[in-house]
C-alpha positions as a Python dict, from the first residue, in 0.01 Angstrom:
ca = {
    (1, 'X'): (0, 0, 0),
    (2, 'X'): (42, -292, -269),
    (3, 'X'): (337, -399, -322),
    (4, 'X'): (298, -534, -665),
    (5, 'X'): (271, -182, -888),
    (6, 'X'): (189, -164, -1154),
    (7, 'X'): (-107, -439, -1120),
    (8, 'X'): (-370, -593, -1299),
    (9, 'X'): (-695, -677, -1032),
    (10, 'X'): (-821, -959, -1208),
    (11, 'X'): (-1208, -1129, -1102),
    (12, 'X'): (-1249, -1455, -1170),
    (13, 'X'): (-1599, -1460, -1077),
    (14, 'X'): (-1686, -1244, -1294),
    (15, 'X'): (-1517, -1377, -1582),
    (16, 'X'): (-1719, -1689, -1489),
    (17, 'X'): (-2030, -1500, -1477),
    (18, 'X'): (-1971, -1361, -1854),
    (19, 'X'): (-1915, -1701, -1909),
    (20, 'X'): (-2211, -1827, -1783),
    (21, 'X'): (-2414, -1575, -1931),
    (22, 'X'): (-2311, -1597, -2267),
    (23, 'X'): (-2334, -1966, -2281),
    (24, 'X'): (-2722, -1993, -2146),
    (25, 'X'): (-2718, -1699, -2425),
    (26, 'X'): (-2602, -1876, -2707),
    (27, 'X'): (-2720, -2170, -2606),
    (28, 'X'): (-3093, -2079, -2683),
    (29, 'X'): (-3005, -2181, -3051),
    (30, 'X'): (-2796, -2488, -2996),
    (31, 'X'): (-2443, -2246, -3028),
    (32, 'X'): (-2152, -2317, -2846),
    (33, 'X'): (-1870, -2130, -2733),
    (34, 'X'): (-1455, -2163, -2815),
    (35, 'X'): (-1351, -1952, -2500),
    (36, 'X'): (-1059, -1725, -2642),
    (37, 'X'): (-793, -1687, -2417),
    (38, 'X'): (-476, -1560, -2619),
    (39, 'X'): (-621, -1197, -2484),
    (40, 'X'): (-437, -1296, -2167),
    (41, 'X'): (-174, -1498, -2248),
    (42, 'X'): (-304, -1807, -2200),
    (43, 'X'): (-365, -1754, -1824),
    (44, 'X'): (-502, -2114, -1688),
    (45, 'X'): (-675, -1927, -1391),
    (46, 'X'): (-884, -1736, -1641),
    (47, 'X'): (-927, -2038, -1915),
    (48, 'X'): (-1055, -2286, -1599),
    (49, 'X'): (-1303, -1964, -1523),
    (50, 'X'): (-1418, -1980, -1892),
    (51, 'X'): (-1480, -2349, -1847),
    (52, 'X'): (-1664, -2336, -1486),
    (53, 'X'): (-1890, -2072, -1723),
    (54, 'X'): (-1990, -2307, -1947),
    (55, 'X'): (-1742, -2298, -2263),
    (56, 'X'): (-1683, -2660, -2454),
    (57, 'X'): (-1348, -2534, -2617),
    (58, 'X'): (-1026, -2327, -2515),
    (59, 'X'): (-896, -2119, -2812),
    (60, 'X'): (-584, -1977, -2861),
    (61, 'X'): (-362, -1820, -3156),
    (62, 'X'): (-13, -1926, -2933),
    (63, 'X'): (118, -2285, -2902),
    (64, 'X'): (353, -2195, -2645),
    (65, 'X'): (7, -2079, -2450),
    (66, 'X'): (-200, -2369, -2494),
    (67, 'X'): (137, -2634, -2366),
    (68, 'X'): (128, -2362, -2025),
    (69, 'X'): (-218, -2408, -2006),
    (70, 'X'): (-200, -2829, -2054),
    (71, 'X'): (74, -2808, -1801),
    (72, 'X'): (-156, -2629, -1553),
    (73, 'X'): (-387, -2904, -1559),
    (74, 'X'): (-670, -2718, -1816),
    (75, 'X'): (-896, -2989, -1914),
    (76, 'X'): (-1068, -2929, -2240),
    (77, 'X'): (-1010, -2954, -2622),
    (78, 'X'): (-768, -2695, -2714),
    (79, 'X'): (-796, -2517, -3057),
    (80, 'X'): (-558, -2309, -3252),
    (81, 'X'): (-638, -2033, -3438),
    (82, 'X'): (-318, -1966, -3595),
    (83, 'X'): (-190, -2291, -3762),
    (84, 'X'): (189, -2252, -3910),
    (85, 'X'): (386, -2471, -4112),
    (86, 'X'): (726, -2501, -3929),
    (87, 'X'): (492, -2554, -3602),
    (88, 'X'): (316, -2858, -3746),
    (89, 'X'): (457, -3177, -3530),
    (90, 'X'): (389, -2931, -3230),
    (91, 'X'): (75, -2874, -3326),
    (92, 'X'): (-23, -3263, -3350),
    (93, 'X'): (129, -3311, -3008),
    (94, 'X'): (-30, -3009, -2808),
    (95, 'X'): (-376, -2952, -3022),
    (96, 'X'): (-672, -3133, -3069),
    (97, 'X'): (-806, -2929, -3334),
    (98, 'X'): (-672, -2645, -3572),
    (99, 'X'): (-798, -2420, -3836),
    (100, 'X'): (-647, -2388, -4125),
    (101, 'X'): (-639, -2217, -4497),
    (102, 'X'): (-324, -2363, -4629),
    (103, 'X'): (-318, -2757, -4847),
    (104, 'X'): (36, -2776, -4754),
    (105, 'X'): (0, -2674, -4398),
    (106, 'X'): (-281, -2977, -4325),
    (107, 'X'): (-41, -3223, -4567),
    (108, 'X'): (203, -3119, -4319),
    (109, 'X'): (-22, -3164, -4052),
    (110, 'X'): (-123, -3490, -4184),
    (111, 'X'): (207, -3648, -4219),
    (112, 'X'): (287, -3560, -3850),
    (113, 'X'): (-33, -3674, -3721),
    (114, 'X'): (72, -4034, -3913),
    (115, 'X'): (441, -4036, -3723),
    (116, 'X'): (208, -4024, -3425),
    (117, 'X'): (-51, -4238, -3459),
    (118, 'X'): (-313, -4002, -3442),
    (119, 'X'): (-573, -3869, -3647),
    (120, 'X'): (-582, -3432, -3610),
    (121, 'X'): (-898, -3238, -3652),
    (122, 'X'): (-970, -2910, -3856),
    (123, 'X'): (-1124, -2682, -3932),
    (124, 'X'): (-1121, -2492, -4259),
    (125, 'X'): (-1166, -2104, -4249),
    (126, 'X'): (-1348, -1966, -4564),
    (127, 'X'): (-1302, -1599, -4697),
    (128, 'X'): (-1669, -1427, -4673),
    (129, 'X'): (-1463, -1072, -4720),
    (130, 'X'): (-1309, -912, -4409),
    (131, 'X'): (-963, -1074, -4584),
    (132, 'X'): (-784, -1174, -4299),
    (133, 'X'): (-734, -1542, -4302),
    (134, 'X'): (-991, -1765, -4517),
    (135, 'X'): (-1025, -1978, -4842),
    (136, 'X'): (-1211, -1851, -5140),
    (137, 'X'): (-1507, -1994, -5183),
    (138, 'X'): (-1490, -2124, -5522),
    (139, 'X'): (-1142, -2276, -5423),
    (140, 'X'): (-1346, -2458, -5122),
    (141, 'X'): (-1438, -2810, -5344),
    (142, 'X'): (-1082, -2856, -5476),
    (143, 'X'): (-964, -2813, -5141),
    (144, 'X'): (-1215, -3030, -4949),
    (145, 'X'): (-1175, -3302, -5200),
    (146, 'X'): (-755, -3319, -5164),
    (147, 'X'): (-803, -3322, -4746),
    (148, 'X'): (-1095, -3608, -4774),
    (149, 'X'): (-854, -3845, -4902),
    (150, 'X'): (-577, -3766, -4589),
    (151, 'X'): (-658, -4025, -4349),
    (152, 'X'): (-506, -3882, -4083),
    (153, 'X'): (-703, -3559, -4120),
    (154, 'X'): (-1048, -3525, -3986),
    (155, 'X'): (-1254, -3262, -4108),
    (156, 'X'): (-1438, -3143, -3818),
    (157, 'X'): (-1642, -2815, -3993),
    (158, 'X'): (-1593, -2458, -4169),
    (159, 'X'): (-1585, -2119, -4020),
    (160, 'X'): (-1531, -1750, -4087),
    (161, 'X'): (-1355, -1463, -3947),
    (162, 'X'): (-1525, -1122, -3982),
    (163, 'X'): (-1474, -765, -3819),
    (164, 'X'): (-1136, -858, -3731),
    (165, 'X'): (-921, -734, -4031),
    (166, 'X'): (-1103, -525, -4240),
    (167, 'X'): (-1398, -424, -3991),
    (168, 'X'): (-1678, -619, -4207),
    (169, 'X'): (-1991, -672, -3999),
    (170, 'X'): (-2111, -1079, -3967),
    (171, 'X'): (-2432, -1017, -4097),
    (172, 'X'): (-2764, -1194, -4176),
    (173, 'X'): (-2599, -1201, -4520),
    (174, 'X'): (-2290, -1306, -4447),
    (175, 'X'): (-2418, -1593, -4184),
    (176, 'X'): (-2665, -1707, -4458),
    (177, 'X'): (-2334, -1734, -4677),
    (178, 'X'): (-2161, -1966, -4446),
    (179, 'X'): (-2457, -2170, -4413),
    (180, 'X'): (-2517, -2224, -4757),
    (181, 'X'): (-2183, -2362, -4800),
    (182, 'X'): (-2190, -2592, -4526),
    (183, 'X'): (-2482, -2755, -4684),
    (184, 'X'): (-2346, -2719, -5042),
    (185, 'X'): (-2016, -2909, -4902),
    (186, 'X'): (-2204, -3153, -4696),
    (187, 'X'): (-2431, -3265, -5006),
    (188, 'X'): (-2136, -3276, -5284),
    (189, 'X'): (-1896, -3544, -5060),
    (190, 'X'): (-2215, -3692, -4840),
    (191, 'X'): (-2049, -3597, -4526),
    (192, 'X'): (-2169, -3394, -4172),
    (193, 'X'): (-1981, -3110, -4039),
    (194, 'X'): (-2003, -3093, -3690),
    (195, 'X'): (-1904, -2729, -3643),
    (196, 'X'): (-1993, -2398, -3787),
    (197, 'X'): (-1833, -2162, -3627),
    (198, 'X'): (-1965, -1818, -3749),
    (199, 'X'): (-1737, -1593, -3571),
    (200, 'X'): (-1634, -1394, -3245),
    (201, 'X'): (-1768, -1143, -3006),
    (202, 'X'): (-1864, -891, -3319),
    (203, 'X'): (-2167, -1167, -3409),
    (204, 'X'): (-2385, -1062, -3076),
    (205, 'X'): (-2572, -788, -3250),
    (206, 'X'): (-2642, -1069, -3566),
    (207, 'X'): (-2715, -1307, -3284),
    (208, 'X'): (-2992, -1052, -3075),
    (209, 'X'): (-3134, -983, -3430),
    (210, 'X'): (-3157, -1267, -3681),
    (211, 'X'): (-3452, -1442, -3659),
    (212, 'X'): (-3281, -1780, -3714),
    (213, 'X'): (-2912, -1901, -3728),
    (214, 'X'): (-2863, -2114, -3983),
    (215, 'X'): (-2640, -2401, -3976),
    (216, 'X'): (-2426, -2155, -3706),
    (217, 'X'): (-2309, -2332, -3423),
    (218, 'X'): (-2030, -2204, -3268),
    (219, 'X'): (-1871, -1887, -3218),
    (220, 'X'): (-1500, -1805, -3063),
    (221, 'X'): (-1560, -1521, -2836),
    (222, 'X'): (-1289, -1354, -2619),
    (223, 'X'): (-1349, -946, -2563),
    (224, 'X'): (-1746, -1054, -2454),
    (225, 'X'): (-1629, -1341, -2214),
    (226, 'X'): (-1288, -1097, -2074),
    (227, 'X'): (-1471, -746, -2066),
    (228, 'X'): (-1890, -757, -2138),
    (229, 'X'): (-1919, -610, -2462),
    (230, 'X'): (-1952, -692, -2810),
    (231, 'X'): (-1709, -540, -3054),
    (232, 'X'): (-1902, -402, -3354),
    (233, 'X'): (-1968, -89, -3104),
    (234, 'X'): (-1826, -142, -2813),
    (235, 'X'): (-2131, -176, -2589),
    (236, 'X'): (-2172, -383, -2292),
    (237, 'X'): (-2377, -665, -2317),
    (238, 'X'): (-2682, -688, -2083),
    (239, 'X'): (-2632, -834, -1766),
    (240, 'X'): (-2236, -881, -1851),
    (241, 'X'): (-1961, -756, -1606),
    (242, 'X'): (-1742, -496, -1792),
    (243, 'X'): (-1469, -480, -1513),
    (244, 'X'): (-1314, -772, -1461),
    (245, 'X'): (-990, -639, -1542),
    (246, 'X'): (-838, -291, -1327),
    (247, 'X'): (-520, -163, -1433),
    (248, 'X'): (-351, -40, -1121),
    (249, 'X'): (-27, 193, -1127),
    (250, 'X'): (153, 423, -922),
    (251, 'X'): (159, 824, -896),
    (252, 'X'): (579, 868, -927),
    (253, 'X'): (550, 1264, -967),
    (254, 'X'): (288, 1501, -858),
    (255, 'X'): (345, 1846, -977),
    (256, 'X'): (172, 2186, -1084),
    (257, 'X'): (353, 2234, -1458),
    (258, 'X'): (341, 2447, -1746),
    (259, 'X'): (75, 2292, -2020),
    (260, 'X'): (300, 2366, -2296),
    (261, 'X'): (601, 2235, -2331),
    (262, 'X'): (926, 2558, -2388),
    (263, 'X'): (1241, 2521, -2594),
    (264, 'X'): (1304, 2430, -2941),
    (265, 'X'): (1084, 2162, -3059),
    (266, 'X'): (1180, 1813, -3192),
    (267, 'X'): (1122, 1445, -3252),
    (268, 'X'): (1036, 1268, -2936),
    (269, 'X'): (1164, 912, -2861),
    (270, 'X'): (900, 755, -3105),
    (271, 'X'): (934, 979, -3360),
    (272, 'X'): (662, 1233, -3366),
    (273, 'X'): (579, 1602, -3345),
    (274, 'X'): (347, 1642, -3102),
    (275, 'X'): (158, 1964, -3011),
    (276, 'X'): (16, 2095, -2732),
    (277, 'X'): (-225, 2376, -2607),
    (278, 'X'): (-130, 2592, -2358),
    (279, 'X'): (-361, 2571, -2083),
    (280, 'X'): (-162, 2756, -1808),
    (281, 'X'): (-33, 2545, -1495),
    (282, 'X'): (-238, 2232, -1393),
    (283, 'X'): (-124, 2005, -1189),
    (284, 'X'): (6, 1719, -1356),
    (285, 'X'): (114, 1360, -1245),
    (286, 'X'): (342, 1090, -1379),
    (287, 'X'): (238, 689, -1280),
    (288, 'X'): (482, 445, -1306),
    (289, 'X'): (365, 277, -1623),
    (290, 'X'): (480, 337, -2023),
    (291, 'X'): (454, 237, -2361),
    (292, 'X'): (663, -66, -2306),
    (293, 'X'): (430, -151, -2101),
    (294, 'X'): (50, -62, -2236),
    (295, 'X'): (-135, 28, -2542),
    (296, 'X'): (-179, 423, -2433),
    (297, 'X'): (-539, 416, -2644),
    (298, 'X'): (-649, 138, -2452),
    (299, 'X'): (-642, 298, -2099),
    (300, 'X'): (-972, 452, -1916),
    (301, 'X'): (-905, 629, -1676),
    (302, 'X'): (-1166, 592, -1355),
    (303, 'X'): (-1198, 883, -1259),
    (304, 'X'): (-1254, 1205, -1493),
    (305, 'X'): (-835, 1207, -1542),
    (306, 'X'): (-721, 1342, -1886),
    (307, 'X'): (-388, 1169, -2061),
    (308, 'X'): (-158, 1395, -2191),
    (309, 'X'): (95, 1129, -2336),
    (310, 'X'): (346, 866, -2263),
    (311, 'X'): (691, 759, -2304),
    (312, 'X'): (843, 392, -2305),
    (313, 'X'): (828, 427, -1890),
    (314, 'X'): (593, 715, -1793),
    (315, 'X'): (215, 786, -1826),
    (316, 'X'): (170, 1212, -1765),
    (317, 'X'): (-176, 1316, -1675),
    (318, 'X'): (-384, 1590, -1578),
    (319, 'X'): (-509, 1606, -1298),
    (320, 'X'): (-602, 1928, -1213),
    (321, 'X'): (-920, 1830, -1104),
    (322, 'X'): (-811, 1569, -827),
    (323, 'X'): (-486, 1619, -563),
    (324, 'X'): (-312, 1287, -665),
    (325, 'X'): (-6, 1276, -393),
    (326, 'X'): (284, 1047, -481),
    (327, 'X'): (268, 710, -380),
    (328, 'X'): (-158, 701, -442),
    (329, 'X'): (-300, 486, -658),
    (330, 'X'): (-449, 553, -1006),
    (331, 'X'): (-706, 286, -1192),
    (332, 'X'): (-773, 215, -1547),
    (333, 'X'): (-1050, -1, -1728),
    (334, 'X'): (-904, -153, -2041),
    (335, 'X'): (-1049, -234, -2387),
    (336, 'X'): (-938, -534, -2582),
    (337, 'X'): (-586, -369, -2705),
    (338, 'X'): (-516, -234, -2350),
    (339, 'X'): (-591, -570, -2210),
    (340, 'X'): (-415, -796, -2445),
    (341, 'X'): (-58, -565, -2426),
    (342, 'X'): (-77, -504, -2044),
    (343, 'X'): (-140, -890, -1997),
    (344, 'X'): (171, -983, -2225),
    (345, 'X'): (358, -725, -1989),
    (346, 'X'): (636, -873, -1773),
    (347, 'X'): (665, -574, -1583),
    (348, 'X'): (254, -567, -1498),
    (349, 'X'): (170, -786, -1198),
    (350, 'X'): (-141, -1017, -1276),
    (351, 'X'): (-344, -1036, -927),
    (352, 'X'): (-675, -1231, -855),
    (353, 'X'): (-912, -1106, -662),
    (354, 'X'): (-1219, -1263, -482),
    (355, 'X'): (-1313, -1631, -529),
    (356, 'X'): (-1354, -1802, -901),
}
């Protein structure tokens, strides 16, 4: 038996292959790909993976990720997709490019990068309506024009975040959109924007359908790269590997119970009234794993295993249809909400597997 449970079986090799994949992919129309790796916390193991694939750029939404990843020896340019204030002389120190939404974030920015020596790159985010992070288009000159005239600032392209927020799809429309504005901006102050970057892993089904990209040439893509599929539906991605990461955890209890609970009913520990429907005894099983430790919706389980519910330590499950003895082994795929809180997990050993 392991002796690391509850585990994460992580491939390397096939992270490298969706990698690879995705990058001869993209690459067709002259894209190229910001490997996103706050998903797993920044793990330099995986990032050098996404490189060996075929990514030009690590991306990340955590400074404290990116300096582990720099100390690790990751060599690549590092972008940050969150950009704060208060983090600003951190930022010029650790990143080599940012994007931003905020004037006084990149003034900020810009008066750091002068301490330094150094001139920062940006990016500027634009608002094309899932209203997460982005500037509104009509506010995009006034902007532009203030950040031209920071000589410390370089301003490297636009992008757009979409199907993130509020679940808008990145379109031909929308694509078309951002396109048009990088050529609007590019004639008003003569200058050449070096990257477009239309999006994440939601833009493959815009990708596979549009029959041309624009001025698009770059997309940030994490959930394709880490588990094969695009994210508008959820389905794997031809010739993708959807299983590089197995959630591993322990049977702690194995025992034929009463489907519905007896007593008087209350709250549980989170607050809820749940019910239940009496199904007679099954045989039920507890793993060693909880809500402190996973996003409950983002467990599958292998085999056909049904949850019944969690608490902050404990996983219950039915298993009528399968003898699980204590001390066995149960495995879980995990979508992007299951990986990204069982990879922040203290408690969840992270184990490689095969060769990268």
């Amino acid at each position: 038996m392991n002796a690391f449970m509850p585990r994460i079986e992580i491939s390397l090799a096939q992270i490298r292959h969706n990698a690879e994949i995705l990058s001869e992919l993209y690459g067709r129309q002259g894209i190229s790909l910001m490997g996103v790796s706050k998903a797993t916390l920044g793990d330099p193991s995986i990032a050098k993976a996404m490189i060996q694939g075929g990514v030009k750029f690590i991306a990340d939404s955590r400074l404290e990720n990116i300096q582990k990843m720099k100390n690790a020896g990751v060599a690549t340019q590092f972008v940050l997709l969150r950009t704060a204030l208060s983090q600003a002389e951190a930022v010029i120190n650790n990143v080599d490019i940012s994007l931003n939404t905020e004037l006084e974030t990149v003034r900020e920015l810009a008066h750091y990068a002068k301490i330094h020596d150094t001139v920062h790159q940006i990016i500027l985010m634009v608002e094309l309506g899932d209203l997460r992070e982005g500037i509104l288009p009509p506010d995009l000159p006034q902007f532009i024009r203030i950040i031209l005239g920071l000589r410390h600032i370089k301003l490297l392209g636009i992008g757009c975040n979409l199907a993130c927020y509020g679940g808008i799809k990145p379109d031909n429309q929308k694509m078309h959109e951002l396109s048009s504005l990088a050529d609007a901006i590019e004639k008003e102050f003569k200058i050449k924007l070096e990257i477009v970057s239309g999006g994440n892993s939601a833009n493959y089904e815009w990708y596979e359908s549009a029959p041309q990209v624009g001025r698009v040439n770059n997309l940030r893509l994490g959930e394709s790269i880490l588990l094969g599929c695009e994210t508008i539906n959820r389905k794997a991605i031809p010739g993708l590997h959807t299983s590089a990461f197995n959630l591993i955890a322990e049977v702690i209890e194995s025992k034929s119970k009463p489907s519905l609970p007896y007593g008087e009913s209350c709250q549980t520990a989170f607050g809820n009234s749940p019910t239940f429907i009496d199904r007679g005894i099954h045989l039920r099983v507890i793993i060693a794993l909880g809500r402190q430790d996973i996003l409950l919706s983002g467990l599958r389980p292998h085999k056909n295993l049904e949850i019944l519910g969690a608490s902050s330590d404990h996983v219950v499950l039915d298993s009528e249809n399968y003898d699980l003895q204590v001390g066995s082994e149960v495995t879980f795929d995990l979508d992007y909400g299951g990986l990204l809180s069982a990879m922040t997990s203290p408690f969840i050993k992270k184990q490689f597997i095969g060769c990268a």
